[in-house]
C-alpha positions as CSV (number, residue, x, y, z in Angstrom):
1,X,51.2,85.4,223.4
2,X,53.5,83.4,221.4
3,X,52.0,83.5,218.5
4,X,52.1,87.4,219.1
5,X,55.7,87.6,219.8
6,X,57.3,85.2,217.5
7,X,55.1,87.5,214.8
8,X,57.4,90.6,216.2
9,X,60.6,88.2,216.1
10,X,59.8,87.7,212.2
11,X,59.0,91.3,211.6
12,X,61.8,92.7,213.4
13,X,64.4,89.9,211.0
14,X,62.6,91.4,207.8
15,X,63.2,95.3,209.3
16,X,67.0,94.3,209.7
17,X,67.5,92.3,206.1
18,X,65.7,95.4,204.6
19,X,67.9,97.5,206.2
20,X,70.9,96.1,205.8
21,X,70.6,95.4,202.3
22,X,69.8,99.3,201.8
23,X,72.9,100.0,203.7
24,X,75.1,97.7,201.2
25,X,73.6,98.7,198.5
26,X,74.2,102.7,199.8
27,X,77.6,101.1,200.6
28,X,78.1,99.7,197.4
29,X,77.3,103.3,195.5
30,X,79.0,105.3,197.4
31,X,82.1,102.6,196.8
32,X,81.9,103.0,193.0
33,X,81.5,107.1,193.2
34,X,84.8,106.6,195.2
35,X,86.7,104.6,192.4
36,X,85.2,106.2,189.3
37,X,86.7,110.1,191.4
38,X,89.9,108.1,191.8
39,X,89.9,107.1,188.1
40,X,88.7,110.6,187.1
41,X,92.2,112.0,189.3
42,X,94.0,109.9,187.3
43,X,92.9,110.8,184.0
44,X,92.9,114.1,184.9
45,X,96.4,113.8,186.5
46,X,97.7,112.0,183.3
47,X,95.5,114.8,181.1
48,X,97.6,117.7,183.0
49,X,101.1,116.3,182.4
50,X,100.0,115.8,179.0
51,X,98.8,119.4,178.5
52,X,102.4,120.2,179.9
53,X,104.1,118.6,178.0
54,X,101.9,120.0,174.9
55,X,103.1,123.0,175.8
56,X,106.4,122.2,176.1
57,X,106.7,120.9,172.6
58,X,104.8,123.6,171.6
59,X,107.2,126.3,173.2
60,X,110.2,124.4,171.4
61,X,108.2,124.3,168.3
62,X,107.6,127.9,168.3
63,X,111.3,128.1,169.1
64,X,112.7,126.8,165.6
65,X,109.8,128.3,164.0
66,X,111.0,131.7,165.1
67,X,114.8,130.2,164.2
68,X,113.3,128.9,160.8
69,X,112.7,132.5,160.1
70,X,115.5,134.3,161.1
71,X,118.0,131.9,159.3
72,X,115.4,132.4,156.5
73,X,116.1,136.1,156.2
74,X,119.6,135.7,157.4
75,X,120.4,133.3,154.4
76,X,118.9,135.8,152.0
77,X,121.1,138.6,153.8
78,X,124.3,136.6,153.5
79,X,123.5,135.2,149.9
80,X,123.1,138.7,148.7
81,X,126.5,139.5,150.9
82,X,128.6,136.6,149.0
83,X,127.3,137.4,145.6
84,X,128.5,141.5,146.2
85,X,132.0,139.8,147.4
86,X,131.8,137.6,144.2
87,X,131.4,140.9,141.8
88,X,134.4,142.5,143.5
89,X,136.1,139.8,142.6
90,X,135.2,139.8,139.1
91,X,135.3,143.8,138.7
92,X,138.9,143.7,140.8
93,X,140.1,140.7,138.5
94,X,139.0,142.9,135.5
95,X,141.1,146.2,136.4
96,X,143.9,143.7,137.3
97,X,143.7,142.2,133.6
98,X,143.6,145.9,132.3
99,X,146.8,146.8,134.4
100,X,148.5,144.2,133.1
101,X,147.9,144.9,130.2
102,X,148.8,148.4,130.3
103,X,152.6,146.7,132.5
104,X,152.7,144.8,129.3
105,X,152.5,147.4,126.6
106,X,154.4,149.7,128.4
107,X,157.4,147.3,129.2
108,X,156.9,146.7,124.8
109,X,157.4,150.8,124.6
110,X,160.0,151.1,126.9
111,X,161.9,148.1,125.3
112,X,161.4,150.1,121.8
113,X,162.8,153.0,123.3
114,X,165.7,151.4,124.8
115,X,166.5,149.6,121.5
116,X,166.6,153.5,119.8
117,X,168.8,154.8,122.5
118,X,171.1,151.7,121.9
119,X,171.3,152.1,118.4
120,X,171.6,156.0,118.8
121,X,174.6,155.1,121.3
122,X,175.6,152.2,118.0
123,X,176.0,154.8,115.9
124,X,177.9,157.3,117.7
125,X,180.4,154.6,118.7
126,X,181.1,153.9,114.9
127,X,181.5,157.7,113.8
128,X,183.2,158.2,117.4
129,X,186.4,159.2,114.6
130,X,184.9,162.1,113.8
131,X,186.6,164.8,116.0
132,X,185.1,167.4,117.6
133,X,187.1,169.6,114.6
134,X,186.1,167.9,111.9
135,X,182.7,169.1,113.3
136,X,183.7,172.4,113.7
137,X,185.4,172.4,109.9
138,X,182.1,171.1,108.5
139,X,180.2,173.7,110.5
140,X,178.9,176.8,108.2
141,X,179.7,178.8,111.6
142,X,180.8,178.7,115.4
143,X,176.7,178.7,115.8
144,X,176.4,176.0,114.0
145,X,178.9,173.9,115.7
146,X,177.6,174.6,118.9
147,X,173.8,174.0,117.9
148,X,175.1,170.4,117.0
149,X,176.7,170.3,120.2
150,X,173.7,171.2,122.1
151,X,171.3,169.5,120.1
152,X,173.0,165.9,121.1
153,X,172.9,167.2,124.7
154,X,169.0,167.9,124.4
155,X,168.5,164.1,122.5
156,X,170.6,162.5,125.1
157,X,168.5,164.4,128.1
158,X,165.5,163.6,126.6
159,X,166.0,160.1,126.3
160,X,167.1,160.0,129.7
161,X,164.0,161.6,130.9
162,X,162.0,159.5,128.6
163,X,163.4,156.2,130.5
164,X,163.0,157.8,133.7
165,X,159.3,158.6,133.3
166,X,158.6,155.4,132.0
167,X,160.2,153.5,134.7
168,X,158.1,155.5,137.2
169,X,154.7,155.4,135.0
170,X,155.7,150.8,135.6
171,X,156.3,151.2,139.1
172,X,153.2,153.1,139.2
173,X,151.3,150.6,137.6
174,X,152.5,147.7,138.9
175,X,152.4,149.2,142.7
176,X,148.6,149.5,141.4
177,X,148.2,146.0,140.0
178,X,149.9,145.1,143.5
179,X,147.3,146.8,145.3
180,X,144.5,145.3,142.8
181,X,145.7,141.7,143.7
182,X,146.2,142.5,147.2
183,X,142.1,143.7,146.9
184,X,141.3,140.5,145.3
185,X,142.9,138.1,147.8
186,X,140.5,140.2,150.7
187,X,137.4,139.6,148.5
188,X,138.2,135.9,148.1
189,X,139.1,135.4,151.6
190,X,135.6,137.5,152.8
191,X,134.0,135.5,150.2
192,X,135.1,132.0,151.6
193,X,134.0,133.1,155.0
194,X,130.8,134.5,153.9
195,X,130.4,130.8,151.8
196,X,131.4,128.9,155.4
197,X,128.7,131.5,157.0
198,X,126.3,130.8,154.4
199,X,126.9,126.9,154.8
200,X,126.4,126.6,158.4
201,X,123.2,129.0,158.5
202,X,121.7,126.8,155.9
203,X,122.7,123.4,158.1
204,X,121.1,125.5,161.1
205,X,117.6,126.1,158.9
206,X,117.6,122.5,158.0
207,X,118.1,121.1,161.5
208,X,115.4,123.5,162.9
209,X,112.9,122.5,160.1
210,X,114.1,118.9,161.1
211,X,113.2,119.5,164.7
212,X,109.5,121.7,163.9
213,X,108.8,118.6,161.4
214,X,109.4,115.7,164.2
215,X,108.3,118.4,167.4
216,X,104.9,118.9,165.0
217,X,104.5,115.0,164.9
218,X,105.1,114.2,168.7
219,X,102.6,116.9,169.1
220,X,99.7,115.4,166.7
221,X,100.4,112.5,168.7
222,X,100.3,113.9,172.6
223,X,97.1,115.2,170.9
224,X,95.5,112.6,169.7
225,X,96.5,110.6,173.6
226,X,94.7,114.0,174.9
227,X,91.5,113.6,173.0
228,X,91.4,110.1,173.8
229,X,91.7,110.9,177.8
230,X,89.2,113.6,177.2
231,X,86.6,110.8,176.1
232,X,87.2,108.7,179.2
233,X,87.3,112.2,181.5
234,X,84.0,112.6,180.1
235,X,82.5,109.1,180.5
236,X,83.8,109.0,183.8
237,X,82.3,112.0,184.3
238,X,78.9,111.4,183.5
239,X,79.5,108.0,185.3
240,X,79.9,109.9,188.6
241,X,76.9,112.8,188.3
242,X,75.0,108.9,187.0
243,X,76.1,107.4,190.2
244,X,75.6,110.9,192.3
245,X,72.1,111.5,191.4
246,X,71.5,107.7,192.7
247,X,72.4,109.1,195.7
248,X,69.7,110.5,198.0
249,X,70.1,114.6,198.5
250,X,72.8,115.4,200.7
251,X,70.9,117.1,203.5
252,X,71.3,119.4,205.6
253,X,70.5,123.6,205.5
254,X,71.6,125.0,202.4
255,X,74.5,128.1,203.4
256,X,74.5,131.6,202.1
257,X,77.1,131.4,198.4
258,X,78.5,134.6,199.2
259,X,80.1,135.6,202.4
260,X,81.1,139.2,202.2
261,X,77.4,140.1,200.9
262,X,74.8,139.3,203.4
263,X,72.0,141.5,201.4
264,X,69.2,140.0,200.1
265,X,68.4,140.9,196.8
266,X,65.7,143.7,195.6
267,X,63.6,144.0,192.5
268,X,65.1,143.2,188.7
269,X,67.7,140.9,191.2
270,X,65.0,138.2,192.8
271,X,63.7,134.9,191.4
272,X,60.6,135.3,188.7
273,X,59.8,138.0,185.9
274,X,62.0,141.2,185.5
275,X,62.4,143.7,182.5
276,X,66.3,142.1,181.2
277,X,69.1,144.7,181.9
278,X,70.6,144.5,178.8
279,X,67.7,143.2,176.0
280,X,65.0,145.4,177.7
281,X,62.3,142.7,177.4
282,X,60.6,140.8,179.8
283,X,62.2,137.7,181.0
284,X,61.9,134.9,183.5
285,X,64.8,135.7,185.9
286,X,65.7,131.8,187.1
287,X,68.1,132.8,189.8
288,X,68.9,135.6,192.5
289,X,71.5,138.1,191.9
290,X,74.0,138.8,195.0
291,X,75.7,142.0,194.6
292,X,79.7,142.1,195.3
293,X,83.1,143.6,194.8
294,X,84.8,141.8,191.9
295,X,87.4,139.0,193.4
296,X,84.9,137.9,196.5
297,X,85.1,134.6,197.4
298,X,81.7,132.4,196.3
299,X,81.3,129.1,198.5
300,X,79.7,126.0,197.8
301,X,76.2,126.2,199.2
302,X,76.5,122.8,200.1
303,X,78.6,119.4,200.3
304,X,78.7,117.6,196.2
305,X,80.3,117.2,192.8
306,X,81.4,120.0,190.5
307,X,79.2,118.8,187.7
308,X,80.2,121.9,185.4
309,X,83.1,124.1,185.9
310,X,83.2,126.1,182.2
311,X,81.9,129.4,180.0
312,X,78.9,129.7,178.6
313,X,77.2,132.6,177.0
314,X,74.7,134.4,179.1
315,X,76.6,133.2,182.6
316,X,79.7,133.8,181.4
317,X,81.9,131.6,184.2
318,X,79.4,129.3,186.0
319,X,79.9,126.6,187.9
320,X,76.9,124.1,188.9
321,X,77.1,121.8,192.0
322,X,75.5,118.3,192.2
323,X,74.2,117.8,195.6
324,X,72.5,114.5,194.9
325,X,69.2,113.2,194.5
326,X,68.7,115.8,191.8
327,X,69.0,119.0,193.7
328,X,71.9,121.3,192.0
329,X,73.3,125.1,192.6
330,X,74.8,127.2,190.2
331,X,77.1,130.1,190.4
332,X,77.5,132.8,187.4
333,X,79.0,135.8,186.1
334,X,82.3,134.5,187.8
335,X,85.5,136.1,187.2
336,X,87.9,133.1,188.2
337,X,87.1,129.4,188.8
338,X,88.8,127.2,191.1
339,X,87.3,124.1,190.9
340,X,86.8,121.6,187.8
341,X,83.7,119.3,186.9
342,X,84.4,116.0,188.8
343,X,85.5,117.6,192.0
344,X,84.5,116.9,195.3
345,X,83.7,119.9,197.5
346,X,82.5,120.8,200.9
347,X,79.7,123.1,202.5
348,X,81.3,126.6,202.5
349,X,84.2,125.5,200.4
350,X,85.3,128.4,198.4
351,X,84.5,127.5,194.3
352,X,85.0,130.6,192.2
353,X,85.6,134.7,192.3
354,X,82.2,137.2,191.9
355,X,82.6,138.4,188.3
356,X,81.0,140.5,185.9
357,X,81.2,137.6,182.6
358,X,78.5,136.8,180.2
359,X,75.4,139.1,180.4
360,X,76.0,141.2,182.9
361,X,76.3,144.7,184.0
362,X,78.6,144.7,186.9
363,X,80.2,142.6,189.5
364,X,77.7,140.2,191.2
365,X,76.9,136.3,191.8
366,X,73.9,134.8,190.1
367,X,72.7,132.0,192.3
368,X,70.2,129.3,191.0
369,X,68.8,126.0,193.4
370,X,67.7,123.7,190.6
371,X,65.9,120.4,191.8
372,X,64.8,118.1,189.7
373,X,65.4,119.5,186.6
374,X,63.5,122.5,187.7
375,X,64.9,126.0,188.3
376,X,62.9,127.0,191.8
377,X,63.4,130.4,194.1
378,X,66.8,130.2,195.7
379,X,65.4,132.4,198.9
380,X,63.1,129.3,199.8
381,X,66.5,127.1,200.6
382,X,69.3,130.2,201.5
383,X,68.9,132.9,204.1
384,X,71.7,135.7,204.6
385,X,71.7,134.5,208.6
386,X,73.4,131.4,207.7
């Protein structure tokens, strides 16, 4: 009787070591999937405020780029501006030269015509002694006479008008020349402007190719930080679904993925050979297809890990749930997702949006239980009822 019962005592010691070191060693998984999600939310914490501030220095990039361009074609613009300022000038300085020229000769013909009228006014004062009746005595006639006398009244008048016109043909031309250099002094002062305009658009270009040329750098470098926390994302990640699939399957009744559509599915849409929708062929159909009104929520069918939250091809947006111990669930055709790979989530916990993406001929969820590797019929672990 002993004997018998220290026998029990022994086996009962063994039962408890054995269970207690499962429980640590449970313990001790479940402790390092805890710290390798917390070092995947701080990655991916660190990976978001880097993609911010990407985008940041890629909106200020795109900024000066756009600035770049404008002074670019504002440069040309205001180049072409000061060299048409910079031709009036020449062409305005040119009719300036030829007015003064034409002040010059004239003020030449008018002193020539002055010097005749002097010396016509010379010589009159020196045969000033000849009376008007020795004129008259010389005459042939009274006719004559007075033809002399008017014919020095017609020289004198001419002269005078002769002076007069010429004095208004230089004030003419020298109101003109005035005007001219009036013109020119406008073009030089537009082109001095338009050369400070110039200047300060071209200091403007070079400070924004400055800033694309140092923006484009801190960018290869938030980059390159971005790829590198991408790597260690990814090895965590795989270090988690590792750890997760160590894990023994989460139990529990498996819930109906789509709440507002408590159909079960009829021919092409159930698990097993159909003829394909869209390639008319025959096809193993891996899944169920769950019809739905684009938008509808689609809910974890149980507790996990979002082991893949991305596009691909035929499922368009899919995500796939790890439920440990190598059972998973996947969701396609989604139009939105809401949860990324790494990501804890709960029974019933709404994942994604019922899309048409990917292969697909209209809004609906495709729903696939994969265990083991192996793609089996959904139906046998999800009932509408639940």
């Amino acid at each position: 009787m002993i004997k018998g019962t220290e026998k029990l005592r022994k086996c009962a010691i063994i039962l408890v070591f054995v269970l207690l070191l499962s429980f640590t060693q449970a313990t001790f998984c479940v402790g390092d999937i805890n710290e390798a999600k917390d070092n995947l939310g701080n990655i991916q914490d660190q990976l978001k405020k880097i993609e911010n501030e990407i985008k940041q220095k890629q909106s200020i990039k795109s900024y000066y780029e756009s600035l770049a361009k404008n002074m670019k074609n504002s440069i040309s613009s205001q180049e072409i501006q000061l060299a048409t300022y910079n031709e009036y000038i020449v062409e305005v300085t040119g009719k300036i030269d030829s007015l003064t020229e034409t002040i010059e000769q004239a003020e030449e013909d008018y002193a020539e015509k002055i010097k005749v009228l002097k010396d016509r006014v010379v010589n009159a004062y020196i045969n000033s002694n000849l009376s008007m009746l020795d004129v008259l005595m010389q005459s042939s006639s009274l006719k004559e006479y007075y033809d002399y006398i008017e014919l020095n009244k017609l020289i004198a008048k001419h002269d005078n008008l002769l002076i007069e016109e010429m004095k208004v043909m230089m004030k003419d031309i020298s109101a003109k020349r005035e005007t001219m250099e009036m013109l020119k002094a406008s073009y030089i002062t537009l082109s001095e402007q338009a050369q400070i305009v110039l200047s300060n658009m071209q200091s403007m270009q070079s400070e924004a190719l400055e800033t694309i040329n140092i923006t484009g750098s801190t960018i290869e470098v938030l980059k390159a930080k971005e790829d590198a926390l991408a790597a260690e994302e990814a090895e965590m990640l795989n270090l988690i679904l590792k750890l997760q699939r160590e894990i023994d399957y989460i139990g529990g009744q498996m819930t109906w993925p789509l709440p507002s559509w408590k159909h079960l599915p009829t021919g092409g849409g159930l698990f097993g050979w159909r003829l394909h929708p869209i390639f008319f062929e025959w096809r193993m159909h891996y899944g169920v297809d769950l019809g739905g009104i684009k938008g509808n929520n689609i809910v974890a069918a149980n507790e996990g890990v979002i082991s893949i939250a991305s596009w691909g091809e035929g499922y368009g947006y899919y995500v796939v749930v790890d439920h440990g111990g190598g059972v998973s669930t996947l969701y396609a055709h989604c139009s939105k997702l809401l949860v990324s790979a790494g990501q804890s989530v709960k029974k019933g916990q709404v994942i994604a949006l019922v899309g048409s993406t990917g292969w697909s001929t209209g809004p609906h969820l495709h729903f696939e239980v994969i265990i083991g590797g192996k793609r089996v019929d959904p139906l046998l672990y999800i009932d509408p009822s639940r």
